[in-house]
C-alpha positions as CSV (number, residue, x, y, z in Angstrom):
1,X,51.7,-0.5,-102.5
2,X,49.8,2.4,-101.1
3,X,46.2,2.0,-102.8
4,X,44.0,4.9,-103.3
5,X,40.6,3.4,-102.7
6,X,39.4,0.4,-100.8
7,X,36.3,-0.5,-98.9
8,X,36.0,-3.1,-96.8
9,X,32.4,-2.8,-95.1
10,X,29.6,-4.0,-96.4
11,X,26.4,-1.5,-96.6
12,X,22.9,-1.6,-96.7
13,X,20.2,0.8,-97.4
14,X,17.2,-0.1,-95.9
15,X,13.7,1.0,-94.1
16,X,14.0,-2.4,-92.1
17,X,16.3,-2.5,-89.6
18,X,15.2,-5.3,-87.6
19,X,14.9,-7.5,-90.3
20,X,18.0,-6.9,-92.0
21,X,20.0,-6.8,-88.5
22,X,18.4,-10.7,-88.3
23,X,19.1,-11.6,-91.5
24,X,22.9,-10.1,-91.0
25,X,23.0,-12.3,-87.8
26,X,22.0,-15.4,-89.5
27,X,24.9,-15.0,-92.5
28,X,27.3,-14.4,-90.0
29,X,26.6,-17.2,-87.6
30,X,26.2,-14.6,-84.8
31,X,24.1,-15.7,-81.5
32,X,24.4,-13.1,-78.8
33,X,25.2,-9.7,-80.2
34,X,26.2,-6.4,-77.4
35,X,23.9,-3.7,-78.1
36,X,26.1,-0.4,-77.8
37,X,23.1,2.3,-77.9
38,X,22.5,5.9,-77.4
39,X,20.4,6.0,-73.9
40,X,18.0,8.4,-75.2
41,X,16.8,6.2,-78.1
42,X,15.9,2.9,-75.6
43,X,12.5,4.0,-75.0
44,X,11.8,4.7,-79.4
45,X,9.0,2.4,-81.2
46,X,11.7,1.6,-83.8
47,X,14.6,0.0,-81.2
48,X,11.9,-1.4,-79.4
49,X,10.6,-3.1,-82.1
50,X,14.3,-4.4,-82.7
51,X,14.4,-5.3,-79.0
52,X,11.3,-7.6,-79.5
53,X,12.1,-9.0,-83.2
54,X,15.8,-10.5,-81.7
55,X,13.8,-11.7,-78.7
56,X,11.3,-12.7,-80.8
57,X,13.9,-14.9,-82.8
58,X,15.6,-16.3,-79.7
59,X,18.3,-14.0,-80.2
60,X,19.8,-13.1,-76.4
61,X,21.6,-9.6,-76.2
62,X,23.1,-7.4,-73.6
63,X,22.3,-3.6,-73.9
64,X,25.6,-0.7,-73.2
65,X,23.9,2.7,-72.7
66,X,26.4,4.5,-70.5
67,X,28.5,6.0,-73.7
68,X,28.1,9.6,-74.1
69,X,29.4,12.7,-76.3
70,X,33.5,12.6,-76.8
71,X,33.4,9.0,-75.7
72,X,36.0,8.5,-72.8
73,X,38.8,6.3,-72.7
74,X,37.2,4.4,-69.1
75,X,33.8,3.8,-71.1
76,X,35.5,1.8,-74.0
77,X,37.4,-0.3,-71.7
78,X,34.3,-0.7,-69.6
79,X,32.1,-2.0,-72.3
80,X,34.9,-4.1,-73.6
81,X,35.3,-5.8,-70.2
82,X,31.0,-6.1,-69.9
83,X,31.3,-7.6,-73.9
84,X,34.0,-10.5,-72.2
85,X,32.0,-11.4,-69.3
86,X,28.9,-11.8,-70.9
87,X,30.1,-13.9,-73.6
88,X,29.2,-11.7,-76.3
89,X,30.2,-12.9,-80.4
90,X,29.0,-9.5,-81.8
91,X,28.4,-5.7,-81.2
92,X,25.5,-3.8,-82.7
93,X,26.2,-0.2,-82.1
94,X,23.2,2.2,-82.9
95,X,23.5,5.8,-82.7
96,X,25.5,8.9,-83.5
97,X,29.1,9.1,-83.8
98,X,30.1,9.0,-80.5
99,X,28.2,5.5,-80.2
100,X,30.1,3.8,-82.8
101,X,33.7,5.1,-82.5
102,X,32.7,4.0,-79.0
103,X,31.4,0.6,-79.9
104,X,35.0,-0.1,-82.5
105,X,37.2,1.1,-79.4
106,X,35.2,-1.8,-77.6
107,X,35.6,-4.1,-80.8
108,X,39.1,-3.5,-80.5
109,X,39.6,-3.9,-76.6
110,X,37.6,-6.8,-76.6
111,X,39.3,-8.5,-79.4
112,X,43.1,-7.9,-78.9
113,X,43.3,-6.8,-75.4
114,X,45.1,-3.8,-73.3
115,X,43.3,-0.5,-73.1
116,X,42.0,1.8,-76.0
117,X,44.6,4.1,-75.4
118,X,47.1,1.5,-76.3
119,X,46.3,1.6,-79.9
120,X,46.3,5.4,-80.3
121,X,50.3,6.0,-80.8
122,X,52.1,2.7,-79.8
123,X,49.8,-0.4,-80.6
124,X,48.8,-1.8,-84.6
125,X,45.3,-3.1,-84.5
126,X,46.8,-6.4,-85.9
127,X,44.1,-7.7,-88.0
128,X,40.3,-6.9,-89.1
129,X,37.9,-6.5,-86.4
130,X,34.9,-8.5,-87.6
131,X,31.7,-8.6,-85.3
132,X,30.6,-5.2,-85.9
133,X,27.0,-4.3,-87.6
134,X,27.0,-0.4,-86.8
135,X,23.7,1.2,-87.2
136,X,24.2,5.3,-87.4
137,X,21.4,7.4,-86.2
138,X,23.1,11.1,-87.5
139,X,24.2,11.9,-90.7
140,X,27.5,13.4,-89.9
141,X,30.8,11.4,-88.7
142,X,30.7,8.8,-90.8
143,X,31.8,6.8,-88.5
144,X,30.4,3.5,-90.0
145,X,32.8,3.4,-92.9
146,X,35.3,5.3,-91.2
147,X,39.4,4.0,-89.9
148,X,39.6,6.8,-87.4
149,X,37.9,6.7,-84.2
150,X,38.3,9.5,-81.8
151,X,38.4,8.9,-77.9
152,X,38.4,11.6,-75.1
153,X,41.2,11.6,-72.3
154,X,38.9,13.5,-70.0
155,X,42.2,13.8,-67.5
156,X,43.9,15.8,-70.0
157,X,41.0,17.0,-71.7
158,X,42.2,15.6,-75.0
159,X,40.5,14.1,-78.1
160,X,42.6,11.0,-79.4
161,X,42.3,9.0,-83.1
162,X,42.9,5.5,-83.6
163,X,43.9,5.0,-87.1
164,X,43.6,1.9,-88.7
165,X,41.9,-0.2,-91.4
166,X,41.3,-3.1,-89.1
167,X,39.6,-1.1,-87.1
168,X,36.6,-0.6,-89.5
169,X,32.7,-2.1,-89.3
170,X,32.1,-5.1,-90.7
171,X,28.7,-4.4,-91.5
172,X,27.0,-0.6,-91.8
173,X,23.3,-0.3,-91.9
174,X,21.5,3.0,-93.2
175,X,17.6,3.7,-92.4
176,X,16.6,7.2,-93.1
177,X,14.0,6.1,-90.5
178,X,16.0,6.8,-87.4
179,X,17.2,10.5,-88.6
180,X,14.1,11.8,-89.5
181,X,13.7,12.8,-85.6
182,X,16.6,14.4,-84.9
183,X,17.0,18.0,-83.9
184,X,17.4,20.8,-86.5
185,X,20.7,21.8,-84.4
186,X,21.9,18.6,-84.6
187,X,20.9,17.7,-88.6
188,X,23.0,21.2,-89.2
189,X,26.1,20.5,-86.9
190,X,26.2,16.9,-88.4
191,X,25.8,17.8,-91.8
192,X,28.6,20.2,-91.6
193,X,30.6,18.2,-90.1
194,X,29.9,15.5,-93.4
195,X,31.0,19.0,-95.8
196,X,33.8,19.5,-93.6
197,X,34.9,15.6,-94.2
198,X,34.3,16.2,-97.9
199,X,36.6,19.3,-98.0
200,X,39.5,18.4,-95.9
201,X,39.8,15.4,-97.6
202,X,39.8,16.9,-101.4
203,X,42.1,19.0,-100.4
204,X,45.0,17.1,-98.7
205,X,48.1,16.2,-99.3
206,X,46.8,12.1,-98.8
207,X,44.0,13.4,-101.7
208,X,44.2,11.6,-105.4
209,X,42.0,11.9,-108.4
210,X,39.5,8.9,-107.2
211,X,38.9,10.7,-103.9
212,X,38.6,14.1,-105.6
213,X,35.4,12.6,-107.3
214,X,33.6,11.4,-104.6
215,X,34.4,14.4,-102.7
216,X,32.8,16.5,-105.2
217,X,30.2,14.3,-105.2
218,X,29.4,14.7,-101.0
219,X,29.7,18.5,-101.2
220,X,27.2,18.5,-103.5
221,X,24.8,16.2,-102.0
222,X,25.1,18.5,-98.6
223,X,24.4,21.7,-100.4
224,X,21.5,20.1,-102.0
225,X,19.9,17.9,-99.2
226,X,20.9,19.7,-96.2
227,X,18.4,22.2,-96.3
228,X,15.8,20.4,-97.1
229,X,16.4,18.0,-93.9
230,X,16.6,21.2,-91.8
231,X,13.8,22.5,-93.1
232,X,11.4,19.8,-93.8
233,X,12.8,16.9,-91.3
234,X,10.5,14.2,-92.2
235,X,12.1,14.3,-96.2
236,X,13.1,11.0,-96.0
237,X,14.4,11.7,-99.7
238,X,16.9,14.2,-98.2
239,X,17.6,12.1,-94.9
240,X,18.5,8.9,-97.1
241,X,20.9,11.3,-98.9
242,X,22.6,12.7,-96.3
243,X,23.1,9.3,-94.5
244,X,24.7,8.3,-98.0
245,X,26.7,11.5,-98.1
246,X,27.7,11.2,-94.5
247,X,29.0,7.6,-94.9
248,X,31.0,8.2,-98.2
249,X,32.5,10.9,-95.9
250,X,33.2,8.5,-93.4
251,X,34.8,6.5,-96.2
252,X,36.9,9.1,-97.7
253,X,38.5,9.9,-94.7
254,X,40.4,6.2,-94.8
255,X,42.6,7.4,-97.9
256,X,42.5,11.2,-98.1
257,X,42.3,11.9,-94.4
258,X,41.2,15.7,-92.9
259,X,43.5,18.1,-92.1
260,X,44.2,21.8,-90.6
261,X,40.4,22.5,-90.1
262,X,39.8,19.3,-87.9
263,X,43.4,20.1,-86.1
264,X,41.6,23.5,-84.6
265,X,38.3,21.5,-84.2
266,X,39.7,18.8,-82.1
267,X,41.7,20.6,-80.2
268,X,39.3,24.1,-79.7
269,X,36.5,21.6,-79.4
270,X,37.8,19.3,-76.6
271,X,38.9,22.5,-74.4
272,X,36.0,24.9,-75.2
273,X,33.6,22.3,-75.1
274,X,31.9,22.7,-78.8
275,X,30.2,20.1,-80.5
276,X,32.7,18.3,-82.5
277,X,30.6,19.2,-86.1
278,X,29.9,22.7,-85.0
279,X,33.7,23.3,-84.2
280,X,34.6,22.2,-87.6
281,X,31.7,24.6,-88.7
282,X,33.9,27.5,-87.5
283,X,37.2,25.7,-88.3
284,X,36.7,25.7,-92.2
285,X,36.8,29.0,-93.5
286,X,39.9,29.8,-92.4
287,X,41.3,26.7,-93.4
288,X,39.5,27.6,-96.9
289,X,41.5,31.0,-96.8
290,X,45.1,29.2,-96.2
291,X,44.3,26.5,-98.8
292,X,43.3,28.3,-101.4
293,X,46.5,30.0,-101.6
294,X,48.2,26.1,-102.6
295,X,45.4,24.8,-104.1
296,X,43.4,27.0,-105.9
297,X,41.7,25.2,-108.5
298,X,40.6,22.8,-105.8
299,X,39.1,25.4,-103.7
300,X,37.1,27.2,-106.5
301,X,36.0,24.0,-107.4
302,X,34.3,24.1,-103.8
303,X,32.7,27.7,-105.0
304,X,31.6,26.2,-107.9
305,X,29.5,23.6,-105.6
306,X,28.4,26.6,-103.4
307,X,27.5,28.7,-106.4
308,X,30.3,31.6,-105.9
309,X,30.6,33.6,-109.4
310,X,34.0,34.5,-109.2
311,X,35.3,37.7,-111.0
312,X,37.6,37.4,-114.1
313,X,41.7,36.6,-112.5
314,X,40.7,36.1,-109.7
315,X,43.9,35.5,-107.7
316,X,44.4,33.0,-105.2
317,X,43.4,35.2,-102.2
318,X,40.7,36.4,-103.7
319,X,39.8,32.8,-104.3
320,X,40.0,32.0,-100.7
321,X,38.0,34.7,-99.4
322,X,34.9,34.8,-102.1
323,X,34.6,30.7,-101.1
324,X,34.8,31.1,-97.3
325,X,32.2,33.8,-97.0
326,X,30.0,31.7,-99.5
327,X,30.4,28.7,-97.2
328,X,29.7,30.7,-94.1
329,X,26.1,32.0,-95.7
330,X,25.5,28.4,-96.3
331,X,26.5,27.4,-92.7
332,X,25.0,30.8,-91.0
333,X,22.5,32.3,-93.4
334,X,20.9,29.1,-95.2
335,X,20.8,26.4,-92.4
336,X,20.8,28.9,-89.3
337,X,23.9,27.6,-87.0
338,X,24.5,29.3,-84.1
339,X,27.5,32.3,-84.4
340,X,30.8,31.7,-82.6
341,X,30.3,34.5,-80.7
342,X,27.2,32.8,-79.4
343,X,29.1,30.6,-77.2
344,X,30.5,33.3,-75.2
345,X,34.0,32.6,-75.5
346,X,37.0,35.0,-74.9
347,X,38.9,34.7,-78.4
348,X,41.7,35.6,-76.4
349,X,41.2,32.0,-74.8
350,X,41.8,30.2,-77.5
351,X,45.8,31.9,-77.9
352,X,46.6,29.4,-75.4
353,X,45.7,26.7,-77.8
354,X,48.5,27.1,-80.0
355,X,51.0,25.2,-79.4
356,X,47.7,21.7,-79.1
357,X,46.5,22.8,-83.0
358,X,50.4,22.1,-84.0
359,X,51.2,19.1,-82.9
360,X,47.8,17.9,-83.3
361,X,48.1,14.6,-85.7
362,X,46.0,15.2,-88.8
363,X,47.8,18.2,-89.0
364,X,50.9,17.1,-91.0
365,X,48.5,16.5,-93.6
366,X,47.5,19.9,-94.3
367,X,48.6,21.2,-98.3
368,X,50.5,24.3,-96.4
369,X,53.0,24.7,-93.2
370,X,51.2,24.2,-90.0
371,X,53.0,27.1,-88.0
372,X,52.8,28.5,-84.4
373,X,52.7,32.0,-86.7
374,X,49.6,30.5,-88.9
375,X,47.7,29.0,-85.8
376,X,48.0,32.2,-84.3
377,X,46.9,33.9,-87.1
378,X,44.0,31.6,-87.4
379,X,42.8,31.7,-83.9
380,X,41.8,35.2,-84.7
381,X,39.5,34.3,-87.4
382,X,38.0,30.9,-85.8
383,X,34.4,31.0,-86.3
């Protein structure tokens, strides 16, 4: 049977994360956990004061910091081979997306062998990964509850998924603590990327009436919280619900899946060089426009949740266009993301990208025909 909801992590709220990454430890008979972390975070009072509770508690560890944005392929297979050498039972991956796709590609590697890029197309994950205790330090991937990581063939300047529920965390562990410092660009782009999660997802062909609700649910929670962590960062109100919003996104994404808008991000991001959340920033309206004409009610549903007042028979066009210029106020006028047009790209550029947003894989779950003719078309209006 295909089920329509199922989550296999266990989650934690909490404002103490070294205590509850011991007590997590202790339950799971864990001794000498890899620490996958963001470099930039090594030196901050609250993973230092992790560093010295597990030392503190005779806990050894090994610390990965080399992972970076769009996580490559060599990196994974690095970590996993650092994981084997050093004897390691357990990863603890703390920061932003990138850290912990980064850290269940190594989860993988290190538990079933190969390389990374084995599992994308030709290799099943064959059972659950356990080991993991991932520890997000943005509020936008979702990567923590999340089946799809996404890898980086720098060679071809690709981005890759892995799909599969094996591949999940075992443990996820939310403190508002570690996201109250992050950068108002970044708290936008993320928290975009978490709508952008929400939206896809209610509105593909993998979607059912379960997933609807708690889609609903994370579009509202971003239209409500997200200003109020750009604009007052230290909201730890707002922060704790945008790390809960980001991580039913994450979960979301296991059974409804995204679709056309994160075909053009991946593949206009990975070539262009745009930050994954601020490409599906730009991605979404016009994959609002092309929805709305299959799936109307769904899309004003997403007005409602932005506030459109839509005019008596509205038709489906109309639909589309009054809920994609609401969403871009939201993204451009309300939080203040930068303009497409601000990255000094030749739209012209982005032609040649045709043929990549196609075959791209989440594609085939779009509500509508992914054609060379609509990619085109959409190209145009990117941004």
């Amino acid at each position: 049977m295909s089920f329509k909801l199922e989550q296999k992590v266990k989650v934690v709220v909490t404002f103490e994360l070294s205590e509850k990454l011991l007590e997590i430890l202790k339950i799971s008979n864990y001794s000498k956990p890899m620490i996958v972390v963001d470099n930039f975070l090594l030196n901050s009072p609250i993973i230092q004061e992790t560093f010295e509770r597990l030392t503190s508690s005779g806990i050894d560890y090994v610390v990965y910091d080399k992972i970076i944005p769009d996580p490559p392929i060599e990196l994974i297979n690095k970590g996993a081979e650092l994981f084997v050498e050093n004897k390691c039972d357990s990863i603890i991956a703390i920061g932003g997306g990138s850290v912990i796709d980064a850290a269940r590609g190594i989860n993988i590697v290190r538990s079933f062998g190969g390389d990374i890029k084995d599992y994308v197309h030709d290799r099943e994950v064959p059972s659950l990964c356990l080991g993991l205790i991932s520890v997000p330090t943005t509020s936008g991937t979702g990567s923590e509850l999340s089946n799809a990581l996404v890898i980086t063939d720098t060679n071809a300047q690709e981005k890759l998924a892995v799909l599969s529920d094996n591949a999940v965390s075992e443990y996820a562990v939310l403190n508002p603590n570690l996201v109250k410092t992050v950068p108002k660009n970044m708290t936008i782009m993320t928290g975009l990327d978490v709508f952008s999660h929400a939206a896809e997802a209610y509105t593909s062909k993998l979607a059912s009436p379960i997933i609807d609700s708690i889609c609903e649910k994370i579009m509202f929670l971003v239209v409500k919280y997200l200003p109020q962590a750009v604009n007052n960062p230290e909201d730890l109100e707002a922060r704790e619900r945008m790390m809960v919003a980001s991580a039913l996104g994450g979960w979301v994404l296991n059974n409804g899946g995204t679709h056309f808008g994160h075909s053009l991000a991946h593949v206009v991001g990975a070539k262009m060089h745009i930050p994954h959340g601020m490409a599906c920033a730009y991605a979404l309206p016009v994959t609002l426009l092309y929805t709305a004409e299959v799936e109307p009610k769904k899309v004003r549903e997403i007005g409602n949740i932005l506030d459109v007042e839509f005019p008596n028979n509205a038709t489906n066009e109309e639909i589309g266009h009054y809920v994609a210029d609401a969403y871009k106020k939201f993204r451009d006028e309300v939080l203040g993301l930068p303009t497409f047009e601000q990255q000094g790209i030749d739209r012209k550029e982005l032609q040649n990208l045709r043929d990549d947003v196609v075959s791209e894989r989440f594609a085939a779950n779009s509500p509508f025909e992914v054609t060379a003719d609509l990619v085109d078309a959409a190209l145009l209006k990117f941004g």
